[in-house]
Structures are given as C-alpha cells and as structure tokens.
N, C-alpha and C positions, 0 to 999 in steps of 0.2 A: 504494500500500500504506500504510496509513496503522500507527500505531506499536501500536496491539492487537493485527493482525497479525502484525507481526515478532517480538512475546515471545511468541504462539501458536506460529509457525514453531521461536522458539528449544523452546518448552516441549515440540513435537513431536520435534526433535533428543531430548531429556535421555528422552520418552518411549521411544523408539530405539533408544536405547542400553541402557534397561533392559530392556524385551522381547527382544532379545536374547542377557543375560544376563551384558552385558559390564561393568555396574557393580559387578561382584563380581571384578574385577580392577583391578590399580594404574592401568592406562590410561583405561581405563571412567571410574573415578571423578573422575580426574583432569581429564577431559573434562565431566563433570557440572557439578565443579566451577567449571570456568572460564567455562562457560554461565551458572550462578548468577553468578559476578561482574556478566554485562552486564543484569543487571533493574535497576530501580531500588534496592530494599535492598541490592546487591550481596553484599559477604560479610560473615559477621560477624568482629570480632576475633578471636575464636577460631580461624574459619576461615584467616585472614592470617598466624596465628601458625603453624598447621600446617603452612600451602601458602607458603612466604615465594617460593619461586621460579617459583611460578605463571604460564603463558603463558596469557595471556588471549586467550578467543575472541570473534571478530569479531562485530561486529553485521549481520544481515543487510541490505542498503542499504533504504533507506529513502526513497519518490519518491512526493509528493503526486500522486493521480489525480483534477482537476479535472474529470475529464467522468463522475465518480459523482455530482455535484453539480447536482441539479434540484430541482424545487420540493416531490417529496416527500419526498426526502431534507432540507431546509431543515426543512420543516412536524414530520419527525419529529425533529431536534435539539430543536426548540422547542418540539414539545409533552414531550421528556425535561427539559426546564428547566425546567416551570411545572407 
C-alpha cells in the first residue's frame, strides 16, 4: 500500500462519517477531526486551540508492495518525471 492510498482510505473514513450524517454531532466531528490531524497539514492552530484534548486517530499501517514493481510500472514513474 503505498502512502496515496492510506490518506484515500483515511479520506474514505471522514467520507463515512458524513454520509451518514454523523458529522453533525459532537462525536462525528470529533472523529473528523482527528482524521484531519494525521495528513500532512495536520490541524490548524485554530483547530488545536479548540480541540486541546484531542485523541488522535491512527494511521492506517503502511507496507511497501514490491511485487507492483515491473518495468511498466518503472517506465510510467519516468515518463511522470520528464
């Protein structure tokens, strides 16, 4: 699984939870939220200042799959570089 994946997976959760209808309650949101901590931007100060006791949620694990790795998958990195 490589790391595009796993903040898709996270980005499907935060999806989830809204389709359901649950981000319109304290839990909902608060799950959203802690989703947003694990991207890379994480939260804003704002957000840190609101949420000060925030449990942060997990990152989905993360395990290189070397045997996605053949010569067209090579040829298409390199032709995305050039």
């Amino acid at each position: 699984m490589t790391y595009k994946q796993v903040y898709y997976l996270v980005w499907c959760q935060v999806l989830d939870i809204m389709l359901k209808g649950d981000h319109k309650n304290m839990n909902g949101l608060l799950t959203i939220i802690s989703l947003k901590a694990l991207f890379k931007t994480s939260l804003s100060p704002k957000l840190k200042l609101a949420f000060p006791n925030l449990i942060l949620a997990k990152l989905p694990k993360y395990s290189l799959n070397l045997n996605v790795i053949n010569i067209q998958w090579l040829a298409g990195i390199i032709n995305a570089l050039i």
